[in-house]
N, C-alpha and C positions, 0 to 999 in steps of 0.2 A: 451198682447194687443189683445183686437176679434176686428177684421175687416171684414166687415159683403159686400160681395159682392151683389150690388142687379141687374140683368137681366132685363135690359129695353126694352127687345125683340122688338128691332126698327125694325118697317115694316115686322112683324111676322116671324124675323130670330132672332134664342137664339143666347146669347153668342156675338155679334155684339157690343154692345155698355155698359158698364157699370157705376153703379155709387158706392159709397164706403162709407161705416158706417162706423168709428171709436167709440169705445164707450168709455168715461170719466165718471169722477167723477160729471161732471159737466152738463150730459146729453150728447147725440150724435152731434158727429161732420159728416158732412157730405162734403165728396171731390167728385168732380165733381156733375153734377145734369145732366146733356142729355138735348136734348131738350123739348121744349116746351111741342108738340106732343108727348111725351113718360111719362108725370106727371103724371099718371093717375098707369102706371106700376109702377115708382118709387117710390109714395105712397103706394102702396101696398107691394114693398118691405122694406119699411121702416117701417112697422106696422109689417111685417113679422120678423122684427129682434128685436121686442118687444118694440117699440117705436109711440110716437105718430106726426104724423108730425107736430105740434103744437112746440113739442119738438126742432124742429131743429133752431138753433137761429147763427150758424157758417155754411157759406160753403165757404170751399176753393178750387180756378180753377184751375187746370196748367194753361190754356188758352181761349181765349175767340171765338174758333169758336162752334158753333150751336153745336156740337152734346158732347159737353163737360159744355156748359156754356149758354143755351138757356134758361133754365127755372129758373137762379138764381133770375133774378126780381121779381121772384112770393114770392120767401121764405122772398127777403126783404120788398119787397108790404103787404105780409101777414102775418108775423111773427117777421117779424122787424130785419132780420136776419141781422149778417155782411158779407158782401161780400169780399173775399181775393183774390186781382189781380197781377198781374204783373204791373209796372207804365207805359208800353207802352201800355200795355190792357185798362187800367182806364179810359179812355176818352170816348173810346165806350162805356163803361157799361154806362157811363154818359149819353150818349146821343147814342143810339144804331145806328141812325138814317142812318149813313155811312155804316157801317157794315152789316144793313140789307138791306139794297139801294145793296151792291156789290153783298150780296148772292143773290138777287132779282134777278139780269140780268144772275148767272147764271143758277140758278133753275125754274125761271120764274113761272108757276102755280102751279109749285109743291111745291111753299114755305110751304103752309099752312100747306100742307100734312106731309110734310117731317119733319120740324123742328115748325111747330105753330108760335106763338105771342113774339117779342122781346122788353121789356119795357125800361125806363131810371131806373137806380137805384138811389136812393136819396144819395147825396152825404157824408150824416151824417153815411151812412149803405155800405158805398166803404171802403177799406182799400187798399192803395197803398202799395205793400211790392219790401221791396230794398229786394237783395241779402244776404246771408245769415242773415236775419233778422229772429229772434227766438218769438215763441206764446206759451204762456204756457196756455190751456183749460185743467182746473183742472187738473189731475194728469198727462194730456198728453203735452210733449213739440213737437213745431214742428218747423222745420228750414227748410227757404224755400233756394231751388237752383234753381237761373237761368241757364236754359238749353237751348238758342234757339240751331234752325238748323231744327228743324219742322216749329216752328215758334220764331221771334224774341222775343214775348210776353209770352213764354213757362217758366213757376215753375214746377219742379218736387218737393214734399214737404214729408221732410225726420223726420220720429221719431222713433229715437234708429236705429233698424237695418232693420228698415221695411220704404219703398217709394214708395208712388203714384206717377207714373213716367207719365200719361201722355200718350204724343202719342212719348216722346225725344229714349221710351224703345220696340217702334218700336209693330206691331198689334200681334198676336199670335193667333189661336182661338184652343182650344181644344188642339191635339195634334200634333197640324201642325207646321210648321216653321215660323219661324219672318222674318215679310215683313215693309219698312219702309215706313208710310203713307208719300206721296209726295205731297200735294195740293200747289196751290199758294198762295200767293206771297212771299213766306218767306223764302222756300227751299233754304238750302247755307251746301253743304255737309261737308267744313270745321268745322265749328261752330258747326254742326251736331256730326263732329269726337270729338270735344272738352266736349264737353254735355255729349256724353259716357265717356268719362274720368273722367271727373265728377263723375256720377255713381258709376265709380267702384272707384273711390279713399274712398268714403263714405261707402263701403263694409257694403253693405246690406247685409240680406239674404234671404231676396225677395223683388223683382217690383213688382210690382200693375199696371196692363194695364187698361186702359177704352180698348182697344180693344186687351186680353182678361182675365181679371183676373192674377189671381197668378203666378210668375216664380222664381222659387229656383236655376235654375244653370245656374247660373248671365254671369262667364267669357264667358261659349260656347254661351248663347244665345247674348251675347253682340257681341261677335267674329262674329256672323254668320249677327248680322245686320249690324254690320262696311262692311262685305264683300257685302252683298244684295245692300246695298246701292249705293256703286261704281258699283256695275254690272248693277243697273236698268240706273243709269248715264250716263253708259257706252253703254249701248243698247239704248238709248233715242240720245245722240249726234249724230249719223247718220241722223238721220230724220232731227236734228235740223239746218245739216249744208245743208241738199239741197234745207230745206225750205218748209218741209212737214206739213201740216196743222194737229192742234190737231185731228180733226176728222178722216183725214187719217191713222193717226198713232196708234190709241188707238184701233182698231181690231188686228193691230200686237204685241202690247205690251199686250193687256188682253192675244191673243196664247200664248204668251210668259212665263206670268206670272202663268195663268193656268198650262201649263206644271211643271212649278217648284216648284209650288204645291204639283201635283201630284207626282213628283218626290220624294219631299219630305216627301212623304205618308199621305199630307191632303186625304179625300177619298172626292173623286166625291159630294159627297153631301154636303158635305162644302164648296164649290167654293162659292156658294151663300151668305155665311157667310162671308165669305172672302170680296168678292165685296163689299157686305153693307156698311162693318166695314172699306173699303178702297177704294172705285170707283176708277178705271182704270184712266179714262178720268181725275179726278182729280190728280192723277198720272202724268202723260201725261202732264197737262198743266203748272204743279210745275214744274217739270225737263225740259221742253224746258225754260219757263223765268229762272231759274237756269243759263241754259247754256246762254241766254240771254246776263243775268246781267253779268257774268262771260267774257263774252267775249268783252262787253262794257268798264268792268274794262281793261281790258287787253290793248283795244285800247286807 
């Protein structure tokens, strides 16, 4: 199977955000798309893996925030593609209007910049996929797994022994350690734990990251994000129970996070890469509603 990684060097840092060619009998399938603002690199990678984006008539999402699922309107607007969701994602692609309303208040002027244009998708060009529901594009089958705990809307989408996991298989860049993107509203470290198990019961012999590419040694890197996980949870619930404002906090968890980086022998020049592919602050604000929600239950 060629799975063709293509570099959407979002906001002029490589390695940051991906999207993924599969190539059939049938023509290129295409998993994940970035957003909006990044189509201009993704067609040029898509030309680069000998394809014409005319060609691309499949793309399938794990999930539907921005920087995984921003420019699939275009492929079905323009190419009449299918779009492949999760059923709690589906509604927004219907009608984006919420979804970009929410990024709006946090992003504010930098929408444009950052992620571009979010369209409705034509309901005839959506596909709502149940859990293990299987797709055969010519010679390729693919079975989708629900993984939330990133998000509740999250497919990791499995063929043979190779998966596009998404963000459920935690960010990687280069040769650095795996860090688990935390944003809201969705974070639930349980469901999270369970998602990995997933994973590995499916014994691939590689994940597919949007943030970063290729990983072959599944148990350690899975091992290392089960434990990151609980550690960033675990350094966040302080601030959460005195009542510390996301803003106060996200200087001491970026120190934080940066050092364990470095620890982990990301080099200095990569922190950048890092942040893009996984802002702090949006860290920050997943894991206090986390704890939140978690302690709401409990009461």
């Amino acid at each position: 199977m060629n799975i063709h990684t293509i570099d959407q060097n979002f906001r002029d840092q490589s390695q940051s955000i991906a999207a993924f060619i599969v190539e059939s009998s049938e023509g290129p399938i295409l998993f994940e798309c970035g957003p909006h603002s990044t189509m201009p690199t993704t067609h040029e990678g898509i030309e680069a893996a000998g394809f014409k984006v005319s060609d691309i008539k499949h793309v399938f999402l794990t999930h539907i925030h921005f920087d995984h699922a921003g420019a699939a309107w275009w492929y079905a607007k323009h190419n009449g593609a299918k779009v492949y969701v999760h059923p709690r994602g589906y509604k927004h692609m219907l009608n984006p209007e919420r979804l970009y309303g929410s990024a709006k208040r946090i992003y504010g002027d930098m929408m444009d910049v950052l992620w571009g244009r979010m369209e409705a998708i034509d309901e005839t060009l959506l596909v709502s996929v149940e859990d293990g529901q299987h797709f055969q594009i010519g010679n390729i089958e693919i079975k989708a797994l629900h993984t939330p705990g990133h998000a509740v809307h999250h497919i990791a989408w499995q063929m043979g022994d190779q998966i596009i996991a998404g963000d459920v298989a935690g960010c990687k860049i280069g040769t650095g350690i795996v860090v688990p993107p935390c944003p809201p509203p969705d974070i639930n470290i349980e469901d999270w734990e369970n998602s990995i198990q997933i994973l590995r019961d499916a014994q691939p012999k590689s994940l597919w990251l949007t943030h970063y590419g290729e990983v072959t040694n599944i148990d350690e890197h899975l091992d290392r994000l089960t434990w990151i996980l609980h550690d960033w949870a675990g350094f966040i619930k302080p601030y959460f129970e005195k009542g510390a404002s996301i803003e106060a906090t996200t200087p001491d968890f970026l120190e934080y996070v940066n050092q364990q980086l470095l620890d982990g022998g990301v080099p200095k020049e990569d922190l950048p890469r890092y942040e893009a592919a996984n802002p702090s602050f949006m860290s920050v604000a997943g894991l206090m509603r986390y704890w939140t929600k978690k302690m709401e239950k409990k009461a």
